[in-house]
Each structure stands twice: as structure tokens, then as C-alpha cells.
Residue, then its C-alpha position, 0 to 999 in steps of 0.5 A: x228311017x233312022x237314018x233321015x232323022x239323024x240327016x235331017x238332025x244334023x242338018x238342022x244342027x248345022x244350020x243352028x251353029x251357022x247361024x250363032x256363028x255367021x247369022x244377024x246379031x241379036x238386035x239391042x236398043x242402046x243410048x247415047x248421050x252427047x256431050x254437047x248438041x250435035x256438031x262436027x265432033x260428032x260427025x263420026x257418029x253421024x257417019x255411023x248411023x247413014x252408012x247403017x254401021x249401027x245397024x251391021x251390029x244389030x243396035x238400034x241407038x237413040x242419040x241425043x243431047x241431055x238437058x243438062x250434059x253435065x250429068x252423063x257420067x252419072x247416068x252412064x256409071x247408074x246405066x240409066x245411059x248405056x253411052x255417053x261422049x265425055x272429057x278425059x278430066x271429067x272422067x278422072x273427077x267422075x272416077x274420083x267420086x266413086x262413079x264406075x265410068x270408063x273410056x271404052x274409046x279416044x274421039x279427039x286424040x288432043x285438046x281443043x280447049x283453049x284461052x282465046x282473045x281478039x287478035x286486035x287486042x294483041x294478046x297472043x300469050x298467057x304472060x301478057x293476061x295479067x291484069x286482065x279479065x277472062x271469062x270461064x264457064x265454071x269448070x273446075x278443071x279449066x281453072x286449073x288449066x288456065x293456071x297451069x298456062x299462066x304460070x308456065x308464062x309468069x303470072x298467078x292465078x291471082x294476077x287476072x281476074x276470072x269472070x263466071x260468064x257460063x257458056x255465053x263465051x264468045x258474047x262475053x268476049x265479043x262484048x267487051x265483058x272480059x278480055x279473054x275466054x277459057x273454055x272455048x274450042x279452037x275448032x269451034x268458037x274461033x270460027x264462029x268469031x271469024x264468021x262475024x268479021x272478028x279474027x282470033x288469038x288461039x292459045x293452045x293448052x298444050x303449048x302451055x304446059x298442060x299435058x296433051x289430053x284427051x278431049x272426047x272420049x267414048x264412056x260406058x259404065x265398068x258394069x257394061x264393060x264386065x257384063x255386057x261386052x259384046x254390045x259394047x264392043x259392037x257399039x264400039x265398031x260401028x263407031x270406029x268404022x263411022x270415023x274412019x269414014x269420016x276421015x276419008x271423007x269429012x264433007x260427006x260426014x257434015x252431010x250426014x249430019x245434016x241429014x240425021x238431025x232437026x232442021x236448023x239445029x246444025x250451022x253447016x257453014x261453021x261445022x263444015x269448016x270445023x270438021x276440016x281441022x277436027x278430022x286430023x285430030x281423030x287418029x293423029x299419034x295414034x296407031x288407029x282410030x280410038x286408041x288410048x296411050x296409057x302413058x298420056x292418062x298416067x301423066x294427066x292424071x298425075x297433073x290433076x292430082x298436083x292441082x288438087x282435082x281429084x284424089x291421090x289414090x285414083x288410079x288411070x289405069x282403070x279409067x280407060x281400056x283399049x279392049x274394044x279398040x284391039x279387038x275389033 
């Protein structure tokens, strides 16, 4: 009869630590705020939730864009978003400002902010702006950028004239209000532009000497990174598996898009021909899908710091973190 019992206990036992070691995770609902609607540089993500990555790890995530996108590092550093897809400036201003957020992951391994101008104006570089009109969204990081730019081809600042035309860029410039856009992604609104019969002067930041950043990151709060990192981690996979299928097949994460948002709310002519120059640009100089080099966030926020973006005592090194990555 003893003898059962401890069987049967150690049976039971070896059934429990099975399921601690290999069973279901622990399902958990998480948010996860996009930087912008849902288009071709979130493809990945989309990817992810089709393939039931999301799901392998036991999280449920609901995926939406705020209504006003600017306030994601606020709510991600107070936890009111357990995720959030962001820029690599906005997070050094964030950080900044005293607000907890870090880079759990590297999206788009280079900038896709550029200044655009109408090929038939034959613009084709910062130096020939001089004296022209250039419409800006209001972001203060892009003025510096674009100063950065002009000055690397001999013009001031104070030799263009900035125009605050929002997000209306391509009406702006396509309507003559202004000569060039800062602001505007070279996979995304130059297609748009060339879409309605209009070709396009890209001006590429890093080719202008601004360092070689980040342009989307993945975010979460330093709260969820010291307390809840087994959901962060997961999360992280199921992103980084989601990408790295989309990069095998990039038409097929464009489907997945269509397939897991509203009817209407995706121009798939124009995300299918983004994902295309986007999909390159998810692991190009990085040893694997969203690795961060601390060199890069060293040498951006050092030219932050030189443009009086953000204080001298920020320090990158806690702005970023490849734990999730390495140990996936």
C-alpha cells in the first residue's frame, strides 16, 4: 500500500515538473501600440499573429494604433501599454525626460526619414534647398536632422524657410505649398507620390551626415523589463520569428496584413511594393533580427546631445538591451 502511494506521488510529481518544464505557457493579454496605422513596416508583426507565433507563447495582444501615436513612450514607461513600436530619437527624448522606456528590439535596422523633393524640380541635394520652402511635420528631432544635412552641403538652417504643414507632406509638396518634405519615409510616401504619376528625389539622412540610426524599435517600460521578463521575452520571439518569416517571404506578410486588419485600412498596391525595399532592412548589418549595436545608440545620442536634443547626462546604454534578443 506504501508503496503505491509514493508510486503514484512520484508520478504525479513527475508529471508536474513536465508540465512547468515543457507544457503550455501561462497565457497573458498584452498591448501593443503602433507607431502609425498598420502598414508594411509592421508586416512582421502581422506575420506573427497568422502563423499563431503569438499564440506559441501564450499571449494574447491586442494591436492597435493610438489616437494620438505621439503619446506611446508615456504610456509604455506608466504600463497603461505593455508594448509600444517607436523611434530611436524619441526614446533617447523620452529617456530624457525621465520616462522609463527601453528598446527591448531593432525593427528597421536604418533611417527611413528623408527630405524629398519633385524630380522635375531638379533638387537632388541639400545644398541646392537654399532659399527654398520645406515642409516639416513639427518634430523636433527632424530639424535637427535636416540642419544636420544642410550644413554637411553649405547651407544654414536659416537660409531655407521651414514650413509646419503636420502630416499633410506629400499634399504639401505635391501642392506646390512648399519645395521639399522632411519627414516622409523613402519606402512609403515616395511610392505613394510615384503611384499618382509623380517621380521622386530621395535625400537619405545618412548620406547627409546624420549617424545611421534606428528607425523603429520595439519599446516596453524598465518596470517590465526587471519584473516581467519572461513575457517580454516571449513577446520578443514571437516578434522576431514573425519577421524572420516575413523575410523569407515578404508578399506573404502583405497578405497577412490584409488578412488581420479592417477592410480599406491597407493600400496593398503601395505596402506591397514598400515591404520590397523595407524587408532588406530588417536584419542588414545586424548579426540577426533585432539586434541593437551599442555603438550606433552611443554615436546618435552623442549627436543629439551636440543639437541640444536632449541632456548631456542621458546615458544609451540604458536606452537599449539585447537580452531579449541573445536569448531567444
Amino acid at each position: 500500500m506504501k508503496l503505491r502511494v509514493f508510486a503514484a506521488v512520484l508520478v504525479l510529481g513527475v508529471y508536474s515538473l513536465a508540465a512547468g518544464c515543457g507544457g503550455e505557457p501561462e497565457r497573458v493579454s498584452v498591448s501593443l501600440a503602433l507607431d502609425w496605422y498598420p502598414n508594411s513596416n509592421h508586416a512582421g508583426i502581422y506575420e506573427a499573429v497568422m502563423q499563431g507565433y503569438f499564440e506559441d507563447e501564450g499571449l494574447d495582444v491586442r494591436i492597435y494604433t493610438p489616437s494620438d501615436p505621439s503619446t506611446i513612450l508615456q504610456t509604455v514607461g506608466a504600463g497603461r501599454d505593455d508594448f509600444g513600436i517607436n523611434y530611436q530619437a524619441e526614446i533617447l527624448q523620452a529617456r530624457s525626460e525621465g520616462i522609463p522606456v527601453v528598446a527591448v528590439a531593432g525593427i528597421v535596422q536604418h533611417p527611413l526619414n528623408s527630405i524629398m523633393t519633385l524630380a522635375d524640380s531638379g533638387l537632388s541635394r541639400p545644398g541646392d534647398l537654399r532659399g527654398k520652402k520645406i515642409g516639416h511635420p513639427g518634430i523636433p528631432s527632424n530639424e535637427g536632422m535636416l540642419e544636420t544635412m544642410l550644413n554637411t552641403d553649405g547651407v544654414a538652417l536659416d537660409e531655407v524657410e521651414m514650413v509646419g504643414v503636420g502630416f499633410d507632406l506629400v499634399q504639401a509638396l505635391l501642392g506646390g505649398r512648399v519645395d521639399a518634405i522632411v519627414g516622409a519615409y523613402w519606402t512609403h510616401e515616395s511610392i505613394l507620390m510615384e503611384l499618382e504619376g509623380y517621380d521622386v528625389t530621395i535625400m537619405r539622412m545618412e548620406e547627409w551626415g546624420v549617424p545611421d540610426f534606428y528607425e523603429l524599435l520595439v519599446v516596453a517600460s524598465e518596470d517590465s523589463v526587471s519584473n516581467r521578463s519572461d513575457v517580454v521575452q516571449r513577446f520578443v520571439r514571437a516578434v522576431s520569428r514573425g519577421f524572420e518569416s516575413a523575410i523569407e517571404d515578404p508578399q506573404r506578410s502583405i497578405s497577412a496584413l490584409l488578412e488581420e486588419t479592417d477592410e480599406g485600412t491597407v493600400n496593398e498596391e503601395l505596402e506591397r511594393q514598400g515591404v520590397d525595399l523595407l524587408s532588406p532592412l530588417w536584419t542588414d548589418g545586424a548579426p540577426s533580427f533585432g539586434w541593437q549595436d551599442a555603438g550606433r545608440w552611443t554615436e546618435f545620442s552623442d549627436w543629439m546631445k551636440g543639437r541640444g536634443l536632449i541632456r548631456g547626462d542621458v546615458d544609451p546604454g540604458s536606452a537599449f538591451t539585447n537580452e531579449f534578443v541573445e536569448n531567444r
